[in-house]
VMD Tcl script that builds the backbone (N, CA, C; Angstrom):
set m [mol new atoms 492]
animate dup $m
set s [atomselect $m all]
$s set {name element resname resid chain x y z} {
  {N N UNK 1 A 98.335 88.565 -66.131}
  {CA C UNK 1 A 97.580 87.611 -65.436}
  {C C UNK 1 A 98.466 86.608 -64.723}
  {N N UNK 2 A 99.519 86.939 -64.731}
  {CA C UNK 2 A 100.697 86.160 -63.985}
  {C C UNK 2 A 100.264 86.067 -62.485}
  {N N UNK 3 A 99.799 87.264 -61.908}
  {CA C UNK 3 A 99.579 87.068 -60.731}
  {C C UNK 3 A 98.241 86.720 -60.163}
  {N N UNK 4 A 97.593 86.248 -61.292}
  {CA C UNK 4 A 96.522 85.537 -60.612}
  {C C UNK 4 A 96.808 83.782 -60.799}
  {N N UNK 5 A 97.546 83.576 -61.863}
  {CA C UNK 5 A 98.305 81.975 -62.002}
  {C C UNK 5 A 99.578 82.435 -61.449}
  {N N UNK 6 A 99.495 81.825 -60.435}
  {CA C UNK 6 A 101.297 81.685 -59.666}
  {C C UNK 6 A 101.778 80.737 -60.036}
  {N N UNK 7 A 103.176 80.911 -60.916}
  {CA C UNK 7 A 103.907 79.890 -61.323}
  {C C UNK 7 A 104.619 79.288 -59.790}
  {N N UNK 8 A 105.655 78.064 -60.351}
  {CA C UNK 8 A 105.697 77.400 -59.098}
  {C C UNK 8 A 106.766 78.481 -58.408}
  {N N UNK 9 A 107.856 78.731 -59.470}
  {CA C UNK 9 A 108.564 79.400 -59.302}
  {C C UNK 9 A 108.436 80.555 -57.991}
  {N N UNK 10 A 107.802 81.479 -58.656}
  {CA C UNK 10 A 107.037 82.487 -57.836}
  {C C UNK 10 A 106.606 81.813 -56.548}
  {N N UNK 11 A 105.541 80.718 -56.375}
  {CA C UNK 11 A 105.420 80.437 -54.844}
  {C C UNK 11 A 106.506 79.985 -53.920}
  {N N UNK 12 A 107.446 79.054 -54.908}
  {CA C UNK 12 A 108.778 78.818 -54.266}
  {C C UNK 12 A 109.674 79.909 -53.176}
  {N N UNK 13 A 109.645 81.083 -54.140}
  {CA C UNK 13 A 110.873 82.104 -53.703}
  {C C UNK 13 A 109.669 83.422 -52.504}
  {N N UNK 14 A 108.311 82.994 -53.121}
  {CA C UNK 14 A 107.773 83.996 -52.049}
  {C C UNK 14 A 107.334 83.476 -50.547}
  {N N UNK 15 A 107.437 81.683 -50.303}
  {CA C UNK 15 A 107.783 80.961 -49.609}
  {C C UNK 15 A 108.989 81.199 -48.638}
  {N N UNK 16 A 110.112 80.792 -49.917}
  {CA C UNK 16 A 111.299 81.445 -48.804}
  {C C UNK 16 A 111.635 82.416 -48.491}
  {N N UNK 17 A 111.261 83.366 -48.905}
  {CA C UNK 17 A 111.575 85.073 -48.794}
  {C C UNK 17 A 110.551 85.252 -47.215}
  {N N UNK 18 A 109.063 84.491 -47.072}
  {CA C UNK 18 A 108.215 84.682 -45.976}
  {C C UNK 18 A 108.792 83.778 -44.721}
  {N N UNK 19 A 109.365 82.580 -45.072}
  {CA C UNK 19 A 110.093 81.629 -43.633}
  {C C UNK 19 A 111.290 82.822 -43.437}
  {N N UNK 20 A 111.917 83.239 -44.425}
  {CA C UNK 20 A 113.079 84.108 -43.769}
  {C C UNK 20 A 112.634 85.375 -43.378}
  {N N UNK 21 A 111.538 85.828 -43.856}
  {CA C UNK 21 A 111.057 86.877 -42.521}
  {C C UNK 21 A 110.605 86.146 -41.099}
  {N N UNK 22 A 109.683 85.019 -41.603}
  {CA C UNK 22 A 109.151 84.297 -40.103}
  {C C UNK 22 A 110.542 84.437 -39.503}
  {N N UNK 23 A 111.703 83.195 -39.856}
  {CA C UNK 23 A 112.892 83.112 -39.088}
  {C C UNK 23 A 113.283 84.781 -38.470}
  {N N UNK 24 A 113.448 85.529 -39.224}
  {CA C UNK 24 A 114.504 86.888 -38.654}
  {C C UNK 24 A 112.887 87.848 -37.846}
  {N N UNK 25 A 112.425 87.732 -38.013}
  {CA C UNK 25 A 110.864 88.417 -36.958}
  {C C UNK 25 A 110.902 87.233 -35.827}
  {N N UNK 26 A 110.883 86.107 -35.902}
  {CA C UNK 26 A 111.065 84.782 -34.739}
  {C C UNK 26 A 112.254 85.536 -33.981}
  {N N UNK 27 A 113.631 85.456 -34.669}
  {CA C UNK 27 A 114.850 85.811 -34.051}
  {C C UNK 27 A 115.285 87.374 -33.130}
  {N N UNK 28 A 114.796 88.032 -34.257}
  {CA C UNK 28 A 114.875 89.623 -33.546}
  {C C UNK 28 A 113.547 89.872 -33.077}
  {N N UNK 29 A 112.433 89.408 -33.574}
  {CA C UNK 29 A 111.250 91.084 -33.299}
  {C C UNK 29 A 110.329 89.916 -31.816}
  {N N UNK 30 A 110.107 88.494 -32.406}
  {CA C UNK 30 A 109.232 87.875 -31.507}
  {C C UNK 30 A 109.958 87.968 -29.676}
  {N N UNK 31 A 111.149 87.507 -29.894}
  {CA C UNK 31 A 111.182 87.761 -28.590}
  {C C UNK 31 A 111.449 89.548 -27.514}
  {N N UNK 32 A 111.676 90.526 -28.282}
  {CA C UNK 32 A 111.556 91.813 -27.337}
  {C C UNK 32 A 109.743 91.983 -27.201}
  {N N UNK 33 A 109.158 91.579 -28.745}
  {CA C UNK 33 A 107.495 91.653 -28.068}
  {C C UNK 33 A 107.136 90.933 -27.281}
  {N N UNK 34 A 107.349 89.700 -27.372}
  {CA C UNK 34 A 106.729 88.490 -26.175}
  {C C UNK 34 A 107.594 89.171 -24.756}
  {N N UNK 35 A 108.697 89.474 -25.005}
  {CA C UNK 35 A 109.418 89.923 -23.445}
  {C C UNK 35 A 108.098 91.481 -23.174}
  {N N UNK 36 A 107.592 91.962 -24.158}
  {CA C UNK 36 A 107.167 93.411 -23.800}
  {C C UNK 36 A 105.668 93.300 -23.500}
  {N N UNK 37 A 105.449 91.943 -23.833}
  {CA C UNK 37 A 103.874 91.309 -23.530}
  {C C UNK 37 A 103.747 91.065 -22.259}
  {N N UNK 38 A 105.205 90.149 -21.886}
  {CA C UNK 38 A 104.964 89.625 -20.723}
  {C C UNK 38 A 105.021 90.793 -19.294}
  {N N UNK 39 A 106.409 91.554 -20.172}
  {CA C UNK 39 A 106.321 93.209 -18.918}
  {C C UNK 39 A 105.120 93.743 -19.030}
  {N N UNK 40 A 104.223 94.089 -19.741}
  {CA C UNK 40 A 103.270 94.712 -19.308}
  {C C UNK 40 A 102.240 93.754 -18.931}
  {N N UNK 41 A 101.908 92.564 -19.197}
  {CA C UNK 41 A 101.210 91.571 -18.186}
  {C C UNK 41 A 101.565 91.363 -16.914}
  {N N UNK 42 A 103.341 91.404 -17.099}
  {CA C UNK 42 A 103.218 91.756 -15.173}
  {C C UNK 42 A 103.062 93.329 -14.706}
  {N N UNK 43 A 103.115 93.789 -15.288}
  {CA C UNK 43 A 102.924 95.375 -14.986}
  {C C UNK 43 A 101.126 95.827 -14.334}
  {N N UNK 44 A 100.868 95.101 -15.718}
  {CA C UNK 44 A 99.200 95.418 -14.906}
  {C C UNK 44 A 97.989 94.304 -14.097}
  {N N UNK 45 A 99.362 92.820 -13.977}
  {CA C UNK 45 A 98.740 91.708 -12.796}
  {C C UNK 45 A 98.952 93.143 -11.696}
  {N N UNK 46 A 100.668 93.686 -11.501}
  {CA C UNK 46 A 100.761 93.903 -10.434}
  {C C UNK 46 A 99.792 95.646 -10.236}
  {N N UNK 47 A 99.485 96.274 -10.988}
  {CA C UNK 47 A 98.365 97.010 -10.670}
  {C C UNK 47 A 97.194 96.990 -10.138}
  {N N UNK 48 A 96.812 95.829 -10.674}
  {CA C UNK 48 A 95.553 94.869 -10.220}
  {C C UNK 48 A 96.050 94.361 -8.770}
  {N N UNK 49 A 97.165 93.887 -8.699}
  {CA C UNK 49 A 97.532 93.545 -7.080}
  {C C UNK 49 A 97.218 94.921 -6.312}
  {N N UNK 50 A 98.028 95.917 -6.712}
  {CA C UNK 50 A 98.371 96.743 -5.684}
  {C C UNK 50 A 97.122 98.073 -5.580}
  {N N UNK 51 A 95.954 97.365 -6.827}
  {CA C UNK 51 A 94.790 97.893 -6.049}
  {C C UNK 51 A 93.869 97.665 -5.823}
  {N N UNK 52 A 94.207 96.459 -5.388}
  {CA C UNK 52 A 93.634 95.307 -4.674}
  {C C UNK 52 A 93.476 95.381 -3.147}
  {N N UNK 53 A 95.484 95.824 -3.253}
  {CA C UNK 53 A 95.750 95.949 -1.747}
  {C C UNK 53 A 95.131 97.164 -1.614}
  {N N UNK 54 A 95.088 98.346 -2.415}
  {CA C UNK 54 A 94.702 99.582 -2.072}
  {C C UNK 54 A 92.949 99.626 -1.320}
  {N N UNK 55 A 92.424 98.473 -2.387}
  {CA C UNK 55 A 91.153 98.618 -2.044}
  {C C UNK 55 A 90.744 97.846 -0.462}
  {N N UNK 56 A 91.870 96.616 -0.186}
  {CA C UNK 56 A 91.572 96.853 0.974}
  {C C UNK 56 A 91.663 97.579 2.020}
  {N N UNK 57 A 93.027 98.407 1.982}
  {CA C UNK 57 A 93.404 99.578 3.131}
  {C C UNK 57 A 92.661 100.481 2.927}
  {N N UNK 58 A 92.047 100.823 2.130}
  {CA C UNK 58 A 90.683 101.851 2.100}
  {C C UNK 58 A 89.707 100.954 2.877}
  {N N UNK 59 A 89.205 100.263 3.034}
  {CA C UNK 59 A 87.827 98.885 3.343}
  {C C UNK 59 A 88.938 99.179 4.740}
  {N N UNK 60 A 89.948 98.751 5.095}
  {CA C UNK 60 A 90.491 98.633 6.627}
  {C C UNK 60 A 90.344 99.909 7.032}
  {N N UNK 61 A 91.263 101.434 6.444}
  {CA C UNK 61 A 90.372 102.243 6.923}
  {C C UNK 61 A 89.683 103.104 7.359}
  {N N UNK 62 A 88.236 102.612 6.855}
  {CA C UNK 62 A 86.895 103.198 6.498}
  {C C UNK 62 A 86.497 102.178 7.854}
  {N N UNK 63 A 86.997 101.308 8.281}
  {CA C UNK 63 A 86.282 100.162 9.302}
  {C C UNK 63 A 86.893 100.735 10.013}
  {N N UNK 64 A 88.312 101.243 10.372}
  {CA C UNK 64 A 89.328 101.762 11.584}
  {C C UNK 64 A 88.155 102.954 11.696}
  {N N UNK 65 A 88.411 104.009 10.547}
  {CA C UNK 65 A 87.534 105.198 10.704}
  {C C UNK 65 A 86.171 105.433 11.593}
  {N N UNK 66 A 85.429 104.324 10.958}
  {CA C UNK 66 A 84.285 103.810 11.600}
  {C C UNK 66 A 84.344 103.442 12.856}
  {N N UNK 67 A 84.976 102.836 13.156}
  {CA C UNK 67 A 85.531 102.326 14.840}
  {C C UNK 67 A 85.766 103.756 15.614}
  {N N UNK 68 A 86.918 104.406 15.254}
  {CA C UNK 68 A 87.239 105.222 16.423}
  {C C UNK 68 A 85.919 106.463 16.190}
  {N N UNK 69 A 85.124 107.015 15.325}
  {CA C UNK 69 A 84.324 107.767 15.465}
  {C C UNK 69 A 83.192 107.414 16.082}
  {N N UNK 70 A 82.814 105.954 16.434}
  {CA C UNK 70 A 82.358 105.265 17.348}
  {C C UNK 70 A 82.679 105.617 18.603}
  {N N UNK 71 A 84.159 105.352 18.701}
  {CA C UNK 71 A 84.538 105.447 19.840}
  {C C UNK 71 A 84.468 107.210 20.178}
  {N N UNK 72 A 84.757 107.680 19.560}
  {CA C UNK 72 A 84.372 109.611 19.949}
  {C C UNK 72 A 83.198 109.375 20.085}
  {N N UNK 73 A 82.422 108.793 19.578}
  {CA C UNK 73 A 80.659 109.163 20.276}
  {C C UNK 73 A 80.543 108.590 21.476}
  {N N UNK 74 A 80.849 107.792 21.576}
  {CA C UNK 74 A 80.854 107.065 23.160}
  {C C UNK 74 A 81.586 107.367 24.082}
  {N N UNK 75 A 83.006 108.409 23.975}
  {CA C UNK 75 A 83.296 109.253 24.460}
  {C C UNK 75 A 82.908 110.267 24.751}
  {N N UNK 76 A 81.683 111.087 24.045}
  {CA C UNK 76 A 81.308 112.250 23.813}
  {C C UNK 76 A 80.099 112.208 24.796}
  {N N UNK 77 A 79.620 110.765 24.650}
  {CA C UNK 77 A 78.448 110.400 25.334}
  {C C UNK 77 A 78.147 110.453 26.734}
  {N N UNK 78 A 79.461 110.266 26.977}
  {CA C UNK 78 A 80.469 110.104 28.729}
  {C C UNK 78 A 80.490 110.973 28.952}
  {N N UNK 79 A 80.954 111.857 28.347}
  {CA C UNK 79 A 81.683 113.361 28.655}
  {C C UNK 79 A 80.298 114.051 28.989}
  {N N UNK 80 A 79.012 114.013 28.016}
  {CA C UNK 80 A 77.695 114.802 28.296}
  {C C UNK 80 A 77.450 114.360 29.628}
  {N N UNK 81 A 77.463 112.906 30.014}
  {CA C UNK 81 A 76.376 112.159 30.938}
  {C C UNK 81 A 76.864 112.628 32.154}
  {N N UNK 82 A 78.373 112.985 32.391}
  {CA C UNK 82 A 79.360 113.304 33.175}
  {C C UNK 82 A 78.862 114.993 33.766}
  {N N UNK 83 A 78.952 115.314 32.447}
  {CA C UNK 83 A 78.560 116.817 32.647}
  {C C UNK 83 A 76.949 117.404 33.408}
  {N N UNK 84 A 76.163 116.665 32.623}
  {CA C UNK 84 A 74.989 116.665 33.198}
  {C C UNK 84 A 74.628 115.978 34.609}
  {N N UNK 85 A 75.927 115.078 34.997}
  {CA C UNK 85 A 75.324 114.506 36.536}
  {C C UNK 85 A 76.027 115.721 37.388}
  {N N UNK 86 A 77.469 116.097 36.765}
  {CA C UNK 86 A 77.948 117.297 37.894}
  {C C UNK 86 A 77.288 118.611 37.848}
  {N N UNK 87 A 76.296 118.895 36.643}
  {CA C UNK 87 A 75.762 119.750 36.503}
  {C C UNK 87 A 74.591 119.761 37.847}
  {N N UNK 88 A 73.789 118.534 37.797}
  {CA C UNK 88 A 73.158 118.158 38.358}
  {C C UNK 88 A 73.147 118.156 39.871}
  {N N UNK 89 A 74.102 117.854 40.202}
  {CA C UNK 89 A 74.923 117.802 41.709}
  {C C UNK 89 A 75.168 119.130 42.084}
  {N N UNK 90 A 76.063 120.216 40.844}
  {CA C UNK 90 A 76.178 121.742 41.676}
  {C C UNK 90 A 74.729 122.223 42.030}
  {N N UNK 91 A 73.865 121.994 40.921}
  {CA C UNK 91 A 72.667 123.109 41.401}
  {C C UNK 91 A 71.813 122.402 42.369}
  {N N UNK 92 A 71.940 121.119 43.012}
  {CA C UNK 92 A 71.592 120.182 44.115}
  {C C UNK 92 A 72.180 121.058 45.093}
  {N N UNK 93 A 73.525 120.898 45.192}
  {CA C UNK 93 A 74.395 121.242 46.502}
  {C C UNK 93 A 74.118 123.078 46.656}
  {N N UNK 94 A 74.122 123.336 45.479}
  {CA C UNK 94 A 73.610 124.829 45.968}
  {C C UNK 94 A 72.221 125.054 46.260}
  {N N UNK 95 A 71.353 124.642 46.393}
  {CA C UNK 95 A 70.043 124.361 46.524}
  {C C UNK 95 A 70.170 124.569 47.814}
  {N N UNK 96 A 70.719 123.485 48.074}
  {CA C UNK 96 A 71.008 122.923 49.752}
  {C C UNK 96 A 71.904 124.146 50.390}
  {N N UNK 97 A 71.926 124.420 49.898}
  {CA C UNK 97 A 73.448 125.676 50.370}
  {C C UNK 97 A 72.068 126.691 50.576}
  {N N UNK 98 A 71.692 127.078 49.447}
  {CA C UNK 98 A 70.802 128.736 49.751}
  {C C UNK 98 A 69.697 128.313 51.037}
  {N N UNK 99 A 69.354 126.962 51.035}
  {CA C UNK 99 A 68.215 126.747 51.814}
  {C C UNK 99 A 68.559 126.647 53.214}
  {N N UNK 100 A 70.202 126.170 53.731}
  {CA C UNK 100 A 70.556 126.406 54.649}
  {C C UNK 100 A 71.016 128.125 54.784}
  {N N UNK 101 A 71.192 128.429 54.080}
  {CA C UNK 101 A 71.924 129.482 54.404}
  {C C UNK 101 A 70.292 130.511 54.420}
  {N N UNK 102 A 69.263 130.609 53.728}
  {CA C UNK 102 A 68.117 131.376 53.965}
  {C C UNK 102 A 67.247 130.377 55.537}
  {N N UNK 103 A 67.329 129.471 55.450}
  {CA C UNK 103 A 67.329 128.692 56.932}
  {C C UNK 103 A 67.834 130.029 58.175}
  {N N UNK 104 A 69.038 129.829 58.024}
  {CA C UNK 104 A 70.173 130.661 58.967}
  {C C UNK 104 A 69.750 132.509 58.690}
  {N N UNK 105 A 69.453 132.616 57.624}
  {CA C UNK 105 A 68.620 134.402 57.750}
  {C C UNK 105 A 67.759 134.474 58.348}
  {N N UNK 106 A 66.714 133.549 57.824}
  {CA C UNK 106 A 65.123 134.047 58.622}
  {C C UNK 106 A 65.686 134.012 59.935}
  {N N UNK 107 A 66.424 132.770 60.023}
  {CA C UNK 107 A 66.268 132.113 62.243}
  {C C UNK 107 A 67.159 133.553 62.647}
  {N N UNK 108 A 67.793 134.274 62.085}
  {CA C UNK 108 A 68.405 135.287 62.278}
  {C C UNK 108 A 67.701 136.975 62.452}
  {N N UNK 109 A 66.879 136.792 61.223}
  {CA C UNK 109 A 65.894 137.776 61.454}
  {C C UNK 109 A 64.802 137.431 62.520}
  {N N UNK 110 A 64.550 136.664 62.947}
  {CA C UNK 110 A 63.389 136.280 63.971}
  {C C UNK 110 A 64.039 136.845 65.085}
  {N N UNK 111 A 65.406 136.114 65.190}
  {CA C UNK 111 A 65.990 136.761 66.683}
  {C C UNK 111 A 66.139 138.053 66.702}
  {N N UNK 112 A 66.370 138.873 65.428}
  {CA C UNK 112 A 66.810 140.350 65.716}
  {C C UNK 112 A 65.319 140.936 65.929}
  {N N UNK 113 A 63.671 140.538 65.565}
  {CA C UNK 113 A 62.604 140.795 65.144}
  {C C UNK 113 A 62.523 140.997 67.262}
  {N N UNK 114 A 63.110 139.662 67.411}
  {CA C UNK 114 A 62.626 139.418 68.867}
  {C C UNK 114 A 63.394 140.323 69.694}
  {N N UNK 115 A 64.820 140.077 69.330}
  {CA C UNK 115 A 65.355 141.766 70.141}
  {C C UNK 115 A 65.084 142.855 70.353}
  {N N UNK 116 A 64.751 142.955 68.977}
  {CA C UNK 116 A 63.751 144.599 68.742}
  {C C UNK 116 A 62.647 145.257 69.551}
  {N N UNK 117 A 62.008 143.875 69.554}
  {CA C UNK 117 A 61.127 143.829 70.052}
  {C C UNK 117 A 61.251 143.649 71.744}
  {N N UNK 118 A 61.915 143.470 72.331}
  {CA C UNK 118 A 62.556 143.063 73.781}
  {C C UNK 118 A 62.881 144.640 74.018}
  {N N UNK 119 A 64.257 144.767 73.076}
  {CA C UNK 119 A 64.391 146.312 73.267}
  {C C UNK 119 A 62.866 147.556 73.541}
  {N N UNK 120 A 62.191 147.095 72.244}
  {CA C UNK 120 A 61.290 148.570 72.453}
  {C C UNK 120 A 60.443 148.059 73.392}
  {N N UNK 121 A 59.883 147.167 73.966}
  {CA C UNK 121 A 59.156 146.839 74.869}
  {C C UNK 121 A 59.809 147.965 76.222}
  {N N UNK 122 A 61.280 147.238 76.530}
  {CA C UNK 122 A 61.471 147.625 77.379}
  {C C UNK 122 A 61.905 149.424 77.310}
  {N N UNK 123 A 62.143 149.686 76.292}
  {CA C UNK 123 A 62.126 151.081 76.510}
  {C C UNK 123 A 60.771 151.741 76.434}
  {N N UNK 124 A 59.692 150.899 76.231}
  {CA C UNK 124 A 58.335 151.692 76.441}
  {C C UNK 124 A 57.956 151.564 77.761}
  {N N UNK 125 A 58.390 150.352 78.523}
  {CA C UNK 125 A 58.782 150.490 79.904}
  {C C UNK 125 A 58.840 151.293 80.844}
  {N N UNK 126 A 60.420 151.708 80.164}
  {CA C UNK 126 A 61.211 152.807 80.751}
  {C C UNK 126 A 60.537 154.344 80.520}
  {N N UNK 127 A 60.349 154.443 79.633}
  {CA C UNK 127 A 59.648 155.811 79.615}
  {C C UNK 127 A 58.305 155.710 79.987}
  {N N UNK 128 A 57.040 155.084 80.057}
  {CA C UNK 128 A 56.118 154.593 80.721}
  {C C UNK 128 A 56.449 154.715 82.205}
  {N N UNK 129 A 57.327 154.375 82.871}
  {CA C UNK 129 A 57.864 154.627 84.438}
  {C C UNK 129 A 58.514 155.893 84.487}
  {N N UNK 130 A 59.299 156.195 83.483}
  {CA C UNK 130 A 60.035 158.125 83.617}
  {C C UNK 130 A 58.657 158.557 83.595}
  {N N UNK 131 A 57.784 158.583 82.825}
  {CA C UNK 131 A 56.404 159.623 82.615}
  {C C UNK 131 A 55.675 159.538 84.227}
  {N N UNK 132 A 55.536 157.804 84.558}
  {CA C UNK 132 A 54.870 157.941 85.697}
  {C C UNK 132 A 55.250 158.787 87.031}
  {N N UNK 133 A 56.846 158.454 87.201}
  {CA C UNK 133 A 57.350 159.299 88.015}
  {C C UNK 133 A 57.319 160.420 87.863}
  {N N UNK 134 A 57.330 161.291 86.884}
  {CA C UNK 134 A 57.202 162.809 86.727}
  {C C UNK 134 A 55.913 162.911 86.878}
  {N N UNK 135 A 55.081 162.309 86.658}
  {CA C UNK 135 A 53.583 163.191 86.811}
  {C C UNK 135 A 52.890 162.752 88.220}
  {N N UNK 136 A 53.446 161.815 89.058}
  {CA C UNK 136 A 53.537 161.481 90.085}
  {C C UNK 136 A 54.195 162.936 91.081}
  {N N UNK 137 A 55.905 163.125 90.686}
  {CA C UNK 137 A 56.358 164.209 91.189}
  {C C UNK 137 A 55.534 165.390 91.286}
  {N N UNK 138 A 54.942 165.447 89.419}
  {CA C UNK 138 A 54.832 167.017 89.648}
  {C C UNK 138 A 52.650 166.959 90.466}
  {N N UNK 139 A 52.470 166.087 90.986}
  {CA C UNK 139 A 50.973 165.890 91.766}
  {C C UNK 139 A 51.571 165.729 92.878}
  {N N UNK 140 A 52.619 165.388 93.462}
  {CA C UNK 140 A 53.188 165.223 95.139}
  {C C UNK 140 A 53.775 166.671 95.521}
  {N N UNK 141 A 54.227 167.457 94.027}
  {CA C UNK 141 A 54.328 168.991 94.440}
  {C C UNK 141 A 53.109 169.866 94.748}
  {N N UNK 142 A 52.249 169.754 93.620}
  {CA C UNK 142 A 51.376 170.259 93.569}
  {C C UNK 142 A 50.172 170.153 95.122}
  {N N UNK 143 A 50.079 169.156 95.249}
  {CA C UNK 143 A 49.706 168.673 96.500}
  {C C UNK 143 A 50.104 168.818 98.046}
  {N N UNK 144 A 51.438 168.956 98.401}
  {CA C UNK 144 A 52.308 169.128 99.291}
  {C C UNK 144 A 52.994 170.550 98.812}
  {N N UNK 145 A 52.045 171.255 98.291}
  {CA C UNK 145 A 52.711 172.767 98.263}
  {C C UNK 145 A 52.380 173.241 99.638}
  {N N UNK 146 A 51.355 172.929 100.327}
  {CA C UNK 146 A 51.838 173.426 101.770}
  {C C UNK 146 A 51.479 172.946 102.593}
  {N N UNK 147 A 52.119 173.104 104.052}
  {CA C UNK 147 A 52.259 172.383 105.249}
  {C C UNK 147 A 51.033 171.111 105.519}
  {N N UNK 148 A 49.931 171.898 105.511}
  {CA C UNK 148 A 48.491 170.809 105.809}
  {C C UNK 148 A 48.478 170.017 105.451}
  {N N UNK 149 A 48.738 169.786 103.739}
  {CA C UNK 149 A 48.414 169.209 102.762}
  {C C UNK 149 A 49.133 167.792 103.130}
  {N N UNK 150 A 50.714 167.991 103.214}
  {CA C UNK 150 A 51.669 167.722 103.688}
  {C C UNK 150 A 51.493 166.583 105.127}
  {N N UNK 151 A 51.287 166.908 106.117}
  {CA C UNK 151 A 50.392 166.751 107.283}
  {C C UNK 151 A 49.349 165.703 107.157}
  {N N UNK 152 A 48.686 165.669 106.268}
  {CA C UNK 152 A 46.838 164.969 106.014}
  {C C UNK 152 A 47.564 163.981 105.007}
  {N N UNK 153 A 48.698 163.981 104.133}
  {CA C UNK 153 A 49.080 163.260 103.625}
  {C C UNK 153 A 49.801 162.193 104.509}
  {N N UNK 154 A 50.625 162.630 104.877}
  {CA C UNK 154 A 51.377 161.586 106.294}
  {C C UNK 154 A 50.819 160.767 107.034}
  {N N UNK 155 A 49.677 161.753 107.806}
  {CA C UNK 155 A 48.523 160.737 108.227}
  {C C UNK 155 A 47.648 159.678 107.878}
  {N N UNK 156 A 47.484 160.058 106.629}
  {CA C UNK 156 A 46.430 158.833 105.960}
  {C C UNK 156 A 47.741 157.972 105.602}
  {N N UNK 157 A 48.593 158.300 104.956}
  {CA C UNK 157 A 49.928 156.851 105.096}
  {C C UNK 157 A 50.158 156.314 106.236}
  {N N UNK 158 A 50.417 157.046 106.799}
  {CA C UNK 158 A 50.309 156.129 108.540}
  {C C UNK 158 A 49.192 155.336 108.764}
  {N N UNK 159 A 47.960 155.404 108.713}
  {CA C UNK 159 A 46.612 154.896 108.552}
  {C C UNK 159 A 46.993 153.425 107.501}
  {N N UNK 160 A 47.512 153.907 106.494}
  {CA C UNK 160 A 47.695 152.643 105.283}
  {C C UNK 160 A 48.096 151.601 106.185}
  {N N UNK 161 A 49.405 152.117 106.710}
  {CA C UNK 161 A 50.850 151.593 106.925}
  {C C UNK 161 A 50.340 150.377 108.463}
  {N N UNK 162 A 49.370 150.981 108.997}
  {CA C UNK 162 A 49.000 150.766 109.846}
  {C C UNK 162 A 48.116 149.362 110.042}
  {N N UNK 163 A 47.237 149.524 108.640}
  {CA C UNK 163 A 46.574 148.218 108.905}
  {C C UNK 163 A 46.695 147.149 107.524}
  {N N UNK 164 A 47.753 147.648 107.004}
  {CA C UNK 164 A 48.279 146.276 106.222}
  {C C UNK 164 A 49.185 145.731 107.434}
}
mol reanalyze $m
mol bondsrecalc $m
mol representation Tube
mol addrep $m
């Protein structure tokens, strides 16, 4: 039961036996822990700094990111509006192109319609006057096959000739 009544003795020497651990744990052990407290307190301030900074260059960027894919749409936007006005303009200008240029066929076919037509006119003309003259010829043969005929013909032309 000694150690439930502590003589003085006993508290005396378990006193100094505990200051001379305090002292030699103070001397050797307190300061590499307090130095190993303080390294890893700056170790993980500066983690906390540096993702801090991290979290803003992600936040900068996600805002840069944001910006220039902005800017590709509004580029992209240009590029359509661009496309669709020159789109717009070729099938304009060719419009204008086929309509002059079918302009310039018809007025082309009209004139050849009218040539054609000039032509066969006048070759229905021409053979219309070859036919007349031959059937003319072959009634001035037929007629003037002999002398009298010939004769009574002359006369009544003279008669014409006479009183126009």
């Amino acid at each position: 039961m000694e150690l439930v009544k502590p003589e003085f003795g006993l508290i005396f020497w378990m006193s100094i036996s505990f200051l001379i651990v305090v002292f030699l744990m103070r001397k050797f052990a307190w300061g590499p822990i307090l130095s190993s407290l303080k390294e890893r307190e700056t170790s993980i301030s500066d983690a906390l700094n540096a993702a801090k900074k991290a979290k803003e260059e992600v936040a900068n960027m996600t805002a840069e990111n944001e910006r220039i894919l902005q800017e590709a749409r509004n580029e992209r936007d240009v590029l359509l509006r661009e496309a669709r006005e020159t789109k717009d303009q070729i099938i304009n200008e060719s419009r204008a192109k086929a309509q002059v240029e079918g302009d310039r066929l018809i007025t082309l076919a009209r004139e050849a319609i009218t040539n054609e037509k000039m032509a066969a006119i006048t070759d229905l003309k021409n053979q219309v006057a070859y036919l007349s003259i031959e059937i003319a010829e072959k009634m001035i043969r037929q007629k003037l096959s002999n002398d009298e005929q010939q004769k009574a013909l002359v006369q009544e032309m003279l008669k014409d000739v006479k009183m126009n």
